[in-house]
Rosetta silent file (secondary structure, phi, psi, omega in degrees, C-alpha in Angstrom):
SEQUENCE: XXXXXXXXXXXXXXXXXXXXXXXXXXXXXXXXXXXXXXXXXXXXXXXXXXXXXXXXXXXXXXXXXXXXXXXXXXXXXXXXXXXXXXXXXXXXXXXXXXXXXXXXXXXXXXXXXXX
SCORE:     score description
SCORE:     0.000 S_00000001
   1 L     0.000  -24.743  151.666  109.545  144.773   50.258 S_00000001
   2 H   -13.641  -60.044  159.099  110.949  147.957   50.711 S_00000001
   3 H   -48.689  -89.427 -122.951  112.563  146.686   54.245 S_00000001
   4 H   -71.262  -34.515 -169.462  113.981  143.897   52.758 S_00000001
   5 H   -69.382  -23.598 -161.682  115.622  145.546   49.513 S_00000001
   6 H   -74.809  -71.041 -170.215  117.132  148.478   52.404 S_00000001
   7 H    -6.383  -67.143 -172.210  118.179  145.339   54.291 S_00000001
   8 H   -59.631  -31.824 -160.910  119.980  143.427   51.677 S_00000001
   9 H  -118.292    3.125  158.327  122.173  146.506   50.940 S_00000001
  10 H   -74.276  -85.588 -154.344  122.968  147.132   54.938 S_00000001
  11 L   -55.456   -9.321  169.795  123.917  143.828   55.467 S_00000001
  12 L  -106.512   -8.444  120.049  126.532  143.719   52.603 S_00000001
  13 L   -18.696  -73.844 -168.050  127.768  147.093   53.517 S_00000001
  14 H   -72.465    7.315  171.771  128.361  145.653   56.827 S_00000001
  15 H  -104.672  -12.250  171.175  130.434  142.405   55.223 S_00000001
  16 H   -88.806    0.612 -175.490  132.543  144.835   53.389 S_00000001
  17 H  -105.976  -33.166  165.177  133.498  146.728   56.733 S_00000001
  18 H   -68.924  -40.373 -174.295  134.080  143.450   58.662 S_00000001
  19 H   -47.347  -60.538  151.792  135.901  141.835   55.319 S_00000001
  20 H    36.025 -115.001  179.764  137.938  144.989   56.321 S_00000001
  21 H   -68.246  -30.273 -154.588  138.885  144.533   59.636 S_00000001
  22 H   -75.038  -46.071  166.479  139.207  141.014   59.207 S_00000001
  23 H   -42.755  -31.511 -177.716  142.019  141.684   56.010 S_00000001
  24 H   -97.549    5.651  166.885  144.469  143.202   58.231 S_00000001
  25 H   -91.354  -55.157 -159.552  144.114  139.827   61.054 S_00000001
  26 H   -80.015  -14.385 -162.539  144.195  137.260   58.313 S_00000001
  27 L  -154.215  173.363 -159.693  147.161  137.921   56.284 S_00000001
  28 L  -123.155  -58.615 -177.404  150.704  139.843   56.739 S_00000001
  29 L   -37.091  125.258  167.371  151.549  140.487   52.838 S_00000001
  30 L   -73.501  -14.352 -170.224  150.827  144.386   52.201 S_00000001
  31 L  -109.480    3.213  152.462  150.018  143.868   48.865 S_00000001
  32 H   -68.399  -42.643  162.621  147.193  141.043   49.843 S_00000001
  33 H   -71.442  -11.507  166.950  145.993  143.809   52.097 S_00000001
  34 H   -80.798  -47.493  177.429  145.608  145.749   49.892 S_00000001
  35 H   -54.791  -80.227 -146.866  144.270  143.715   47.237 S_00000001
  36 L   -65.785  -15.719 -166.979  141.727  142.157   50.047 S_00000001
  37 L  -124.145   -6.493  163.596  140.659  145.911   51.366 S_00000001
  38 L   -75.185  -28.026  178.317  140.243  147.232   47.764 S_00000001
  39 L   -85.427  -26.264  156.718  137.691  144.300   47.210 S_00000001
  40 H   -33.742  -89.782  166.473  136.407  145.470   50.303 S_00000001
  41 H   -30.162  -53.325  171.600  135.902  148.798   49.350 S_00000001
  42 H   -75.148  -43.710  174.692  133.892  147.630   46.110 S_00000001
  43 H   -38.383  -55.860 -166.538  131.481  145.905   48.305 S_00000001
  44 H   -56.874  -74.577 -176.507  130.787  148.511   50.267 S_00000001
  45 H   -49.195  -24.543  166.234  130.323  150.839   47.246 S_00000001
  46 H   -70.099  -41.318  170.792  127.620  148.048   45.469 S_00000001
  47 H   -44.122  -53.064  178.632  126.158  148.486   48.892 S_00000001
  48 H   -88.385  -42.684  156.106  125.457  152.263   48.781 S_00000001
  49 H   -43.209  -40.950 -174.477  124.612  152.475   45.502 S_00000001
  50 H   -63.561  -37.419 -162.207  121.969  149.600   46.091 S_00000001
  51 H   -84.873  -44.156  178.691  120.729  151.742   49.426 S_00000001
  52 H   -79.146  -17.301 -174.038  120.482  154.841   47.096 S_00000001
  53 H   -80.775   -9.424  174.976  118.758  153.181   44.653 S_00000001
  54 H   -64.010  -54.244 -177.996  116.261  152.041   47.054 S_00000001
  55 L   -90.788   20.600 -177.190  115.024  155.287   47.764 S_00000001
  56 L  -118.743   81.121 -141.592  115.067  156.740   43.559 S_00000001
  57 L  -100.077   -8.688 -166.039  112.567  154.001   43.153 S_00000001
  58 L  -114.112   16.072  167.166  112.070  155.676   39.438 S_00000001
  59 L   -81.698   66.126 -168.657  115.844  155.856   38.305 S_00000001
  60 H   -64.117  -26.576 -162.503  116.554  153.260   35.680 S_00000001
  61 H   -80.287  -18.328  163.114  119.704  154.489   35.007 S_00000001
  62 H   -61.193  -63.758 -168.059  120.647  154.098   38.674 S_00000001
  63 H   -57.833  -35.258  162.512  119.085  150.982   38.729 S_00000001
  64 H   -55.181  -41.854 -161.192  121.293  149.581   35.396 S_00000001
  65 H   -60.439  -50.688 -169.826  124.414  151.341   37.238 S_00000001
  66 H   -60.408  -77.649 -163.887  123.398  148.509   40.665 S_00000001
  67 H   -33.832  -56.636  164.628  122.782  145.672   38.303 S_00000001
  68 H   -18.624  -89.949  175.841  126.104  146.100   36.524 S_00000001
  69 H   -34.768  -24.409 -177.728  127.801  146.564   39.386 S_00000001
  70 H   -98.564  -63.321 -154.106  126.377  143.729   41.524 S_00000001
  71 H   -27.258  -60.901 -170.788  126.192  141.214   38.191 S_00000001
  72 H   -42.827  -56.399 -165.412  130.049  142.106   38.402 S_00000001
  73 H   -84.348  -11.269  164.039  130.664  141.635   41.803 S_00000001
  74 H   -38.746  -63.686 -170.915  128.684  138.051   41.713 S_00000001
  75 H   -48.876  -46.310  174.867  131.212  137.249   38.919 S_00000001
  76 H   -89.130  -10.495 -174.231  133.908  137.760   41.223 S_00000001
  77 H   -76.356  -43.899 -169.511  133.198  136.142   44.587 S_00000001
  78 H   -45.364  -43.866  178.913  132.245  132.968   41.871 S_00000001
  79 H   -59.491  -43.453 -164.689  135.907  133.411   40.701 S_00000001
  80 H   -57.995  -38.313  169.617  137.373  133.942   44.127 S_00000001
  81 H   -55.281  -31.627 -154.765  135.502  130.146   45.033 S_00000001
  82 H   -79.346  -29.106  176.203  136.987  128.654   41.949 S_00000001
  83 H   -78.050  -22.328 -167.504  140.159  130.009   42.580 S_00000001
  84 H   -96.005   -0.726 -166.849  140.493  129.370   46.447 S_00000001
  85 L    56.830   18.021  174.199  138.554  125.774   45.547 S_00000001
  86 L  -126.313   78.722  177.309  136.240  126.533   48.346 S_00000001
  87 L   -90.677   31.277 -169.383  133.137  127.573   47.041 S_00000001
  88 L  -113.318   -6.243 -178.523  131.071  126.437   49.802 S_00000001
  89 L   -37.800  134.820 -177.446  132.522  128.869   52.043 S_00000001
  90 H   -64.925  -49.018 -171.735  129.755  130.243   54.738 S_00000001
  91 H   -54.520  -61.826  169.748  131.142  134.369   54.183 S_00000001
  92 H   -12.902  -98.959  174.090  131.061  133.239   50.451 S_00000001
  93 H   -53.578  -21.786  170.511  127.308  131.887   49.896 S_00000001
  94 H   -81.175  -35.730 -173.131  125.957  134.750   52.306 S_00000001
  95 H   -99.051   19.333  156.518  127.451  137.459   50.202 S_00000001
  96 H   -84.515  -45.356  176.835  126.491  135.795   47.120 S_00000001
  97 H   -40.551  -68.419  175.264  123.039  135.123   48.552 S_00000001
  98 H   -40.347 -108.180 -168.280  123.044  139.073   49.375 S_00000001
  99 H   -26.957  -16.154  159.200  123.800  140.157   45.789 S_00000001
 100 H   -71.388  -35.811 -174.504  121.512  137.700   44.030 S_00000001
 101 H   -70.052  -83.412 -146.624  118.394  139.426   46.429 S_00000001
 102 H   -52.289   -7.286 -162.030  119.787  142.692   45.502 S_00000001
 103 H   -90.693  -43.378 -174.097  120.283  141.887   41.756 S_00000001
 104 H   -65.225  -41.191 -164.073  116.219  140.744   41.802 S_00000001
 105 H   -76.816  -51.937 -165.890  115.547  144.287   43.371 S_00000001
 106 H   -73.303  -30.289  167.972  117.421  146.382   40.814 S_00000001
 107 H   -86.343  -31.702  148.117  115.786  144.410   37.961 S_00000001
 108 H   -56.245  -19.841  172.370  112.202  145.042   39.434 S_00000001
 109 H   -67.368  -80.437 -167.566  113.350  149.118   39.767 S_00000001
 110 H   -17.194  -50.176 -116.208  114.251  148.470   35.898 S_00000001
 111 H  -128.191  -65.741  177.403  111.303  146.925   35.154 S_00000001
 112 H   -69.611   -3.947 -167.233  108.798  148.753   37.396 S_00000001
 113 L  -110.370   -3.800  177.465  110.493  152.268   36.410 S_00000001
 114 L   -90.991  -25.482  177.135  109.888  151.775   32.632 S_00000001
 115 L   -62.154    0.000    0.000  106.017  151.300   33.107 S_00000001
């Protein structure tokens, strides 16, 4: 399970480095690019934290820091559907998908690091 929890926190790394590139193609406003590469940026960082916490397998307090932090960023792609009215988006539901897996892993560190 090990793979998969590594995985989980790759592949949402690699949606904040395409969200990225992809922010300076979709929109011309600087301060939307900004906005849109700052949101970015938090991805990324829920990402690496998740990837370090993978290998501190006995670090609750890491493991609280990931939950927060993904719980958080859950909260906002949910907002970002309700606000754009598309919550069916495919980029959407995969990096919600991601962060629910990864949310399951950091509450099994929690869980498995208190025993």
């Amino acid at each position: 399970m090990v793979w998969l929890d590594r995985a989980l926190s790759i592949l949402l790394i690699l949606a904040g480095i395409v969200h990225i590139f992809d922010s300076f193609h979709a929109f011309d406003d600087p301060l939307t690019i900004l906005w849109s590469v700052v949101g970015a940026l938090f991805v990324i960082l829920v990402g690496v934290i998740s990837l370090l916490r993978v290998s501190r397998p006995s670090d609750r307090a890491l493991a609280w820091i990931c939950l927060v932090s993904e719980l958080v960023w859950l909260a906002v792609a949910f907002w970002f559907g309700h606000v754009t009215q598309d919550p069916a988006r495919l980029h959407l539901l995969m990096v919600i998908v991601l962060t629910l897996g990864m949310c399951v892993f950091s509450a099994r560190t929690i869980v498995a690091a208190k025993s």
